[in-house]
N, C-alpha and C positions, 0 to 999 in steps of 0.2 A: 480310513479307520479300519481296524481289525477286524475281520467277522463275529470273535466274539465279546468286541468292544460293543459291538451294534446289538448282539442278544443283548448282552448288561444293560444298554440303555434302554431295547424293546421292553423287559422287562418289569424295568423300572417306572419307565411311562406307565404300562398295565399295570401298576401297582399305586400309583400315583390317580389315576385315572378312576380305580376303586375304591380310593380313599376319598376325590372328591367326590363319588359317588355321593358314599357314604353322607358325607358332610351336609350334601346337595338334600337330603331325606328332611332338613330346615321347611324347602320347597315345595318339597316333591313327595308327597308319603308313596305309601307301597299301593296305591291304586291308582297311581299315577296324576291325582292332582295335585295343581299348583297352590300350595299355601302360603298364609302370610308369616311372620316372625313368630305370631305364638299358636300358630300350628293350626289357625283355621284357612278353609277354603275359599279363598278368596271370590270366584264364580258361584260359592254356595248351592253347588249342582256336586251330585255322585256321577261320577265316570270308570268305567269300568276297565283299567288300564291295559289286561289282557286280552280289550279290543282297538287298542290306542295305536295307530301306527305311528314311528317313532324315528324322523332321521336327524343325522349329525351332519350337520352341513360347515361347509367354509364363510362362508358370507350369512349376515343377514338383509331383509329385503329394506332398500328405501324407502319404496312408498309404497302403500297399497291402493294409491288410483293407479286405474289403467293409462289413462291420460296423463299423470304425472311421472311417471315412473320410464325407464329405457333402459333398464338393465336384467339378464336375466334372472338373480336371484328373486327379484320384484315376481317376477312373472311367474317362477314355479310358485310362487304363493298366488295370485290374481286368477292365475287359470281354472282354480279351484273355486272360488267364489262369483265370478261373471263367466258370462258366457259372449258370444260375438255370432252375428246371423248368420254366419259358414265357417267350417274349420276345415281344417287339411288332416288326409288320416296319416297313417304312417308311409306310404306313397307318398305325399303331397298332394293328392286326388281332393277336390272339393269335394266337399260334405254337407247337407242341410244342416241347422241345428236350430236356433231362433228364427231362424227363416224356413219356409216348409219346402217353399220352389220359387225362384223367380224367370226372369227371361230379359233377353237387350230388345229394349223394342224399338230403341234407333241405335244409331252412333253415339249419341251421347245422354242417354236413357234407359234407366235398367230400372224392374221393376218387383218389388218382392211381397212372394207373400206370409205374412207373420202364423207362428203357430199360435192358436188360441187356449185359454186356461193357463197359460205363464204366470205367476207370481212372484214376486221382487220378495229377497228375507224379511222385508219388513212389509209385507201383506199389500202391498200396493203391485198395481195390471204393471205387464210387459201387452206394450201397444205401438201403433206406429209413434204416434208423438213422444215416447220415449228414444225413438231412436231418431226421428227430428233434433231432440232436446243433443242425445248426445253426440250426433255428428258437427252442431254446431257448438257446441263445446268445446271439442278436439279441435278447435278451427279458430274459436275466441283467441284475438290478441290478450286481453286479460288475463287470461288461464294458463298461457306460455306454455303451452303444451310442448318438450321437446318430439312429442309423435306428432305434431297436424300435420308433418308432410307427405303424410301418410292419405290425407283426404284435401287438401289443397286444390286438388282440380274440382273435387264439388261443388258445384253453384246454386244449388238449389234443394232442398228435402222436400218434397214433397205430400202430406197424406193424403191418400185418396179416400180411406175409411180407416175402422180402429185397425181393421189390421190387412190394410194395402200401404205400402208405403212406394213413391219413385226417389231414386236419384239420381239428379242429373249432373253431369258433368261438364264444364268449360270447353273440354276438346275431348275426343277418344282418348281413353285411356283404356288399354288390352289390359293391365293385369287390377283390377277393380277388386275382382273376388278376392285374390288372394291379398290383398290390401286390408278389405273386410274378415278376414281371417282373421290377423294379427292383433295381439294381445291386448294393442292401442284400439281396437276395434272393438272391441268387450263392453256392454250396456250395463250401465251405471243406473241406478231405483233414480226416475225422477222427482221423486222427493228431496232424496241427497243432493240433488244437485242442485236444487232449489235454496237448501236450507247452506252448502256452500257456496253459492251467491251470497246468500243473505249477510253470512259471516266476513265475505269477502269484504261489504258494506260497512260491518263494523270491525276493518282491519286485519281480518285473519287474512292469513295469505292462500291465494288460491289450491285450492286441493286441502285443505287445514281437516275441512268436515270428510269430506270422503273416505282420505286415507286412513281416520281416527273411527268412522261407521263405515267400514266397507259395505255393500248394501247391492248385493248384483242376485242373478237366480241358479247359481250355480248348485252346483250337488253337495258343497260342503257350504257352511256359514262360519264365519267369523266369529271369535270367541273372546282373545286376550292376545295381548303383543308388551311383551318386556324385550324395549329395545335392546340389543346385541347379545338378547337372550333367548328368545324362545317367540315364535307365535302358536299358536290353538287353534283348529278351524276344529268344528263340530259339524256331525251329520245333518245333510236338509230332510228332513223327516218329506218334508212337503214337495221334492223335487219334481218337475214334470219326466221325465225318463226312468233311466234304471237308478234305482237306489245303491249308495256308496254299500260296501259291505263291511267296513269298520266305524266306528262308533264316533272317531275323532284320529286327528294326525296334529303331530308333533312336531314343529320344526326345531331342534337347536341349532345353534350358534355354537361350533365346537371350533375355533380356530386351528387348533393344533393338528398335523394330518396321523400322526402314531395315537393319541387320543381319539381319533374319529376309528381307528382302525381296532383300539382296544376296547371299545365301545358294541365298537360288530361283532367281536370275537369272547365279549364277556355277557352279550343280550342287553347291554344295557339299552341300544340302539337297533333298528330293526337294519336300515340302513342309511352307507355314510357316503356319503359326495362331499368333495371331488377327494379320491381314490390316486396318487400317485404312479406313475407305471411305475419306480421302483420297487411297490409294493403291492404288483399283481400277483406274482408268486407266494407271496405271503396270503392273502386274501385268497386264492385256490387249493392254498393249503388247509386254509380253516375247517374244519370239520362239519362248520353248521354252518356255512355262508358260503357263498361263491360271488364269481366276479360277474358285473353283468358289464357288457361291451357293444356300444352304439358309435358308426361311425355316423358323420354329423357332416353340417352343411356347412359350418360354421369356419371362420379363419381366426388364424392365431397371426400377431404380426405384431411388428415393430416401425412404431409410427415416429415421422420427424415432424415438429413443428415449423411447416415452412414459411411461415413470416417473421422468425428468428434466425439470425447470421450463425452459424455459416449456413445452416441449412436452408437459407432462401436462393441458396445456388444449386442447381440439378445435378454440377460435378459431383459437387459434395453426398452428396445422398446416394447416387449414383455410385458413388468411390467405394462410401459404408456398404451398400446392399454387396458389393462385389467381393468385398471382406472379409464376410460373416459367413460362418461355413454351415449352409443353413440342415447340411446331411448330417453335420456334426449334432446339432440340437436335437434332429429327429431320433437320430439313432442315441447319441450319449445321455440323453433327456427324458425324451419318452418314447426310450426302448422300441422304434418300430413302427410303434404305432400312430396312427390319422395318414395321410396322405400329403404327401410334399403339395404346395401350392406354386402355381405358375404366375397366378394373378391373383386376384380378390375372390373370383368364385371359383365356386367347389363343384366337382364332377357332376355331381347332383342336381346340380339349380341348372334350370331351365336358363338358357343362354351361355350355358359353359362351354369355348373352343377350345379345341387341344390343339388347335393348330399356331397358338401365344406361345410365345418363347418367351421364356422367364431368362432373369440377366443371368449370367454365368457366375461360379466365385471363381473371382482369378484377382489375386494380390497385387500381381503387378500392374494390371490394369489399374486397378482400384489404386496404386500409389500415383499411376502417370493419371489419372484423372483429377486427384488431391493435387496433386503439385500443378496442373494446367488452372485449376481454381484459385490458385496463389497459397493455399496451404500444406505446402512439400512438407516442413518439419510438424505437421499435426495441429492442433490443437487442445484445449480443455474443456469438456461438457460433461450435462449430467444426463444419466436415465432414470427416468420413475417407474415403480411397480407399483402392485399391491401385494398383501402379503400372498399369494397366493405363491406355495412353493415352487411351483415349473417356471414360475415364471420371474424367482428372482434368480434361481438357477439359471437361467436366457441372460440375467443380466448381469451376472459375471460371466457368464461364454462371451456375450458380447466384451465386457470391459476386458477378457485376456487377447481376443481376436483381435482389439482395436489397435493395440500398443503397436500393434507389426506397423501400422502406420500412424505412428506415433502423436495419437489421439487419447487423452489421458480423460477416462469416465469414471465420474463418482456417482455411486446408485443410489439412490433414497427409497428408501420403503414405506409406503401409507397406506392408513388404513381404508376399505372399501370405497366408503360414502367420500370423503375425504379427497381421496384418489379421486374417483367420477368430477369433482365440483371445481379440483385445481386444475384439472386435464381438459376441462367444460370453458373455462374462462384462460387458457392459455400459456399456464403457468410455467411450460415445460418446454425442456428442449429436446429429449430422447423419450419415447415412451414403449410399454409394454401392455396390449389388452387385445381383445377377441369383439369379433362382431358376426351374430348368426343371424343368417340370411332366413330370415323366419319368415315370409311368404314363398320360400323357394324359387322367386323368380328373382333374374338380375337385376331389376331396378331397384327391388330392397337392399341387392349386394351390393351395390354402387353410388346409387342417388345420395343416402343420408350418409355414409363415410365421405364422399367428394364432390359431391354438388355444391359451390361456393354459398349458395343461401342457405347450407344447412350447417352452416361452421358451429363449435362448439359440442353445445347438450346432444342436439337432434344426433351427431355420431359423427362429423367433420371436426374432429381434434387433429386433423395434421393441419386443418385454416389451408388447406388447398383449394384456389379460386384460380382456375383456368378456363376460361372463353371458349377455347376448342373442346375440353370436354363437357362442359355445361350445355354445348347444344347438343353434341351427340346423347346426353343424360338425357335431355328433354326430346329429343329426336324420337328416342327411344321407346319413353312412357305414350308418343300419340301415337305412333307407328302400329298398325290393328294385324298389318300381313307379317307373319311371324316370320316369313323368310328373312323379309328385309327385316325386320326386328335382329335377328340374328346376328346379319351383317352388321349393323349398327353397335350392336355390342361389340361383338368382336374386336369392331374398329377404339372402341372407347376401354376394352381393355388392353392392347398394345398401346392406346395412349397412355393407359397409367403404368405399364413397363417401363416406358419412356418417361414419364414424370416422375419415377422412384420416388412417390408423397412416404411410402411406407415398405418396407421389407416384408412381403408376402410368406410367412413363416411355413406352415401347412393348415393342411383342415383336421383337426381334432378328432382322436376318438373318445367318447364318451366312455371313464370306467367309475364303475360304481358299487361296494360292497353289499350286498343284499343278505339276508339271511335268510337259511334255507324255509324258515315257516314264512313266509311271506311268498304268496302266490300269485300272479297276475298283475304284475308291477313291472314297468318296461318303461323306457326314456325312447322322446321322439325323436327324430335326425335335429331338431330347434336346440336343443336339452333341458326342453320340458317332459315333467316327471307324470307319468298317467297315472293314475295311482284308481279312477274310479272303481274300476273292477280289483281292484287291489285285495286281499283277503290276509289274515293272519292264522294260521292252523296251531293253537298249542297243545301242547300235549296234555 
């Protein structure tokens, strides 16, 4: 397309964009709340919208349990309303939060102590029996948590008083903390959960209550959610820490990535994720916004379903990974930026070796592999995305690379939730999605993508079930001496070189348009959105 083919249509988006504005004022009056068709308030609360922080996102979230939910747009909304007994700051460095201090007081014993004065949004103690209640929650076969493998090795909660709590574990488990970190970690009001039991009883399906009263002690509370629209979290007046400094945040659902970008650049939106690298120079150009840029821990990649022909043969995958010109994507795609990947984890997470050799692209190899597999003249499959633009752009890079070995791909596009649920239950043959290593340690990077017990939801959508790496994964999690830790991984990521389950794409950089009255807002290396100390300055 022309360059000035692409103004005309920049344009015209930003005009289009203003017009639904416009239209959107049905909704949305001029102080920023949501109304019904004849123009009342729906929450019947005043909100003061030139304190509303306001972004434009690509997805909306699934679920709003922590326990039900595994994806990240889930999470930049949950992080906001529960909190979890330790978090990681922007280092990865553990942090007290609901917890004050604990200590290991054997091998398989750790002990915490709760802070006191905690309250759940709906007026009910944070105590230890709450996190009794929700550890074994995350753990109920009932509840199909795709996170309990997250606490799986727990065999026991403990309370010692209202706020001692132990937990004990099956065998050593060195990375504990940062397990209790993660979002699946996040303490849910024991009343919710009570009252999602209860509903479960008369047939609602697990998480029904939760996700519908979110109900945690975080710094924002829950407000209103129009699904593939919009959610509301409002200020916790009552927070035990530092108080949020705007009044309420906006999430929208803006599909479109020129629509999210005419948004930042018109104030309709404070800021818009996810941000195209095509369209960082544009965003650094704006006047009143800039670009904000986090590299991340996370992998981008392309997964084969290997209990599907052809790709239950390792030629085959093997042949693909060697094919695909993964410099091509970096550079043609997104422009430079993340970091090429050799394996599954990223420079950053604890267990990462540089000394894994990543396959080579080399064609001919890749054709004399196909043809030693019995598929010299190619085949026909399909790949699935989401609509996320980089990554249906990957999937015609992929469908033009494939043809050289005449391997003919048809792409399918679906939408977010949709995509997670086909991709959960197997439906695929070629796929496209991202997995952040959000405890920063390698067993998160590895366990839930390729440990065979965790095939499907938990994050194992290539259904790779190998013997030899399954015990080095579990070798792994009881192994307490980090050296040999080390070594173990190491070992366990040259085996999934060797298993080509997935095409290790790179690790992501995080870009995000911000606008410049918006202070103190920053994404973590996970690509959760901090937003507490967040502030809006207008003029």
């Amino acid at each position: 397309m022309k360059k000035e083919n692409k103004t005309i249509l920049f344009v015209f988006l930003l005009a289009f964009s203003l017009l639904l504005t416009a239209c959107a004022q049905e909704k949305v009056d001029s102080t920023g709340n949501i109304k019904d068709q004849e123009g009342k308030k729906e929450n019947g609360t005043q909100k003061d919208a030139s304190n509303e922080l306001i972004f434009a996102l690509l997805s909306d979230a699934v679920s709003l349990d922590p326990h039900k939910a595994n994806d990240v747009p889930s999470a930049n909304i949950t992080f906001n309303i529960y909190e979890p007994l330790v978090s990681q700051d922007e280092k990865m460095t553990i942090q007290p939060r609901l917890a004050e201090s604990w200590q290991q007081i054997d091998e398989l014993t750790w002990e915490f102590k709760l802070k006191e004065g905690v309250v759940f949004h709906d007026g009910s103690d944070f105590n230890a029996e709450v996190v009794k209640a929700n550890l074994e929650r995350i753990t109920d076969p009932n509840i199909a948590s795709p996170r309990s493998f997250l606490f799986t090795m727990v065999s026991e909660v403990k309370v010692i008083d209202p706020h001692t709590v132990q937990i004990m574990t099956s065998y050593p488990f060195a990375p504990l903390l940062t397990h209790l970190s993660h979002s699946g970690g996040q303490m849910i009001s024991l009343e919710a959960i009570k009252k999602d039991y209860e509903g479960m009883k008369n047939g609602d399906d697990p998480g029904a209550y939760v996700t519908s009263n979110p109900t945690g002690t975080g710094f924002f509370k829950f407000d209103q959610w129009k699904s593939n629209e919009f959610i509301r979290l409002v200020k916790n007046d009552d927070y035990w820490g530092d108080k949020v400094k705007v009044d309420s945040v906006l999430f929208k659902v803006v599909p479109e990535g020129l629509t999210r970008v005419a948004e930042l650049e018109t104030g309709v939106s404070h800021i818009a994720d996810v941000i195209a690298p095509s369209d960082m120079a544009r965003i650094d150009n704006l006047d009143k916004a800039h670009l904000n840029r986090q590299l991340s821990i996370s992998l981008a990649y392309i997964g084969f379903n290997v209990q599907k022909e052809p790709f239950d043969n390792v030629k085959v995958r093997q042949a693909i990974s060697m094919a695909i010109d993964k410099e091509g994507i970096l550079q043609g795609i997104y422009e430079g930026t993340g970091v090429p990947a050799k394996s599954p984890i990223a420079p950053d997470v604890w267990g990462y070796d540089d000394s894994v050799e990543a396959l080579p692209y080399d064609i001919e190899k890749a054709k004399a592999l196909l043809a030693e597999a019995g598929y010299e003249n190619g085949f026909s499959t399909t790949i699935w995305t989401n609509d996320n633009p980089q990554r249906i752009d990957i999937a015609e890079f992929v469908q033009a690379n494939l043809k050289e070995l005449g391997i003919d791909v048809k792409i399918e596009v679906m939408e977010w939730g949709a995509y997670l649920d086909q991709t959960s239950a197997g439906k695929h043959d070629m796929f496209i999605l991202g997995w952040s290593a959000s405890t920063g340690d390698a067993d998160y990077a590895m366990s839930p993508l390729f440990h065979s017990e965790n095939a499907g939801e938990p994050g194992n959508r290539t259904f790779l079930a190998d013997p030899t790496l399954d015990e080095l994964l579990e070798a792994g999690r009881e192994e307490s001496d980090e050296d040999k830790r080390r070594t173990i991984y190491r070992d366990a990521q040259e085996r999934l070189v060797e298993l080509a389950p997935m095409l290790y794409i790179h690790h992501q950089e995080y870009l995000t348009g911000v606008s410049d009255k918006v202070k103190g807002f920053s994404m973590h290396p996970t690509g959760i959105y901090q937003i507490q100390h967040a502030s809006i300055e207008n003029e």
